[in-house]
N, C-alpha and C positions, 0 to 999 in steps of 0.2 A: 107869391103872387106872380111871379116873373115867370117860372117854371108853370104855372097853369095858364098862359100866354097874357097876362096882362100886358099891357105895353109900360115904358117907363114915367109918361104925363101922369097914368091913370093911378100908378102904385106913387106917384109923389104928391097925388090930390086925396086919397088913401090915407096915409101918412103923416099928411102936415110937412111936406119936405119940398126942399126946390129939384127942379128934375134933374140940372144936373150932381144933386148930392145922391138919388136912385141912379144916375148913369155911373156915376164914381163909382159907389158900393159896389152896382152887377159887373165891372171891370175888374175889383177887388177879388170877387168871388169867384171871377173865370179862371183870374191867374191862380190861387189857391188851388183852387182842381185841376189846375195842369200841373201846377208844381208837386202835389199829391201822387198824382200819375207816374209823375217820372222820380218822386221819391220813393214810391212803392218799387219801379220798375227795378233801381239803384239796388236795392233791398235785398229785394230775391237776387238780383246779379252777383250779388256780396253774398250772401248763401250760399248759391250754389256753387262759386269758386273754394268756400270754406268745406262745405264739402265734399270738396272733388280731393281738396289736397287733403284734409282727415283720411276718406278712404283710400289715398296712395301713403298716408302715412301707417295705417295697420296693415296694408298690405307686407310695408315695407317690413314691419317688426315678425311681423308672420316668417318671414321669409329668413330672416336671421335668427329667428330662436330656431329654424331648421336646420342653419348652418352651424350651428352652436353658439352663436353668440348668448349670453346667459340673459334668464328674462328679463331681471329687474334691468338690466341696461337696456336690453331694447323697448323697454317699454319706458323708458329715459328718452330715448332718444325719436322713439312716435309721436314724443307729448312735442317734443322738443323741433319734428317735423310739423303741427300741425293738429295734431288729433289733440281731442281734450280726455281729462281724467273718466268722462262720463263714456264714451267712446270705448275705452282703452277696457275699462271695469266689465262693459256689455261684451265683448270679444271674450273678457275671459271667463265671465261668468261672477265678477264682483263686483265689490261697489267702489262709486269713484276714490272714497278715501283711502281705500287699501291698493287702488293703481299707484297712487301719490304719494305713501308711503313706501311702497316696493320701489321706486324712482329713486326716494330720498334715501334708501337703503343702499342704494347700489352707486350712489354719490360718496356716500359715506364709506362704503365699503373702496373703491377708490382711490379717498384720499388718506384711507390708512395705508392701502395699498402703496401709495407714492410714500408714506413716511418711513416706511419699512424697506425701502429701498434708496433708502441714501438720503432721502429730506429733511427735513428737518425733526427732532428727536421728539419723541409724544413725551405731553407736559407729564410731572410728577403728581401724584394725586397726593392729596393732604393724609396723614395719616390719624384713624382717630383714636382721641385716649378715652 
């Protein structure tokens, strides 16, 4: 009613309401859509910083599987700048579960790496009878 220019007497004689419970509500309703506004606006702002740093994250992994760093690390360390698995998967032509496995591979490969180098001795495996 208010939005087709009623005034607020007329949308509270309308209604059965006292007019200022119609002045309250359309104060209610102004701030909701400003708050909307600037929660929308927030939103997008928050995107497109998430995307700014994603794409400086594959850029960055680009750039080091050029210099040899080996993939599954750099593609650790893109996720780990920023980029998500879904991101990571479209650059190389797969899907996000096998970015995030090649990550957890190269974690893994790592910390066999450090144990093979003086850390601590890999467990005994049970043997079966």
């Amino acid at each position: 009613m208010h939005a087709a220019g009623r005034r607020a007497d007329e949308i509270a004689k309308a209604l059965g309401l006292l007019r200022e419970q119609v002045v309250a509500r359309l104060k209610l309703i102004a701030s909701w859509e400003r708050n909307r506004a600037t929660f929308a606006k927030a939103l997008q702002k928050r995107a497109q910083a998430r995307l700014a740093r994603s794409r400086k994250a594959i850029a960055g992994m680009t750039r080091e599987i050029a210099s040899g760093v080996p993939r599954n690390r750099a593609i650790a360390k893109a996720y780990n700048a920023g980029a998500t698995w879904r991101e990571i998967g479209v650059h190389f032509g797969i899907s996000a579960e096998a970015a995030s496995a090649a990550a957890r591979r190269s974690r893994r490969d790592r910390r066999s790496a450090k144990t093979r180098k003086g850390g601590r001795p890999p467990r005994a495996r049970a043997r079966k009878r």
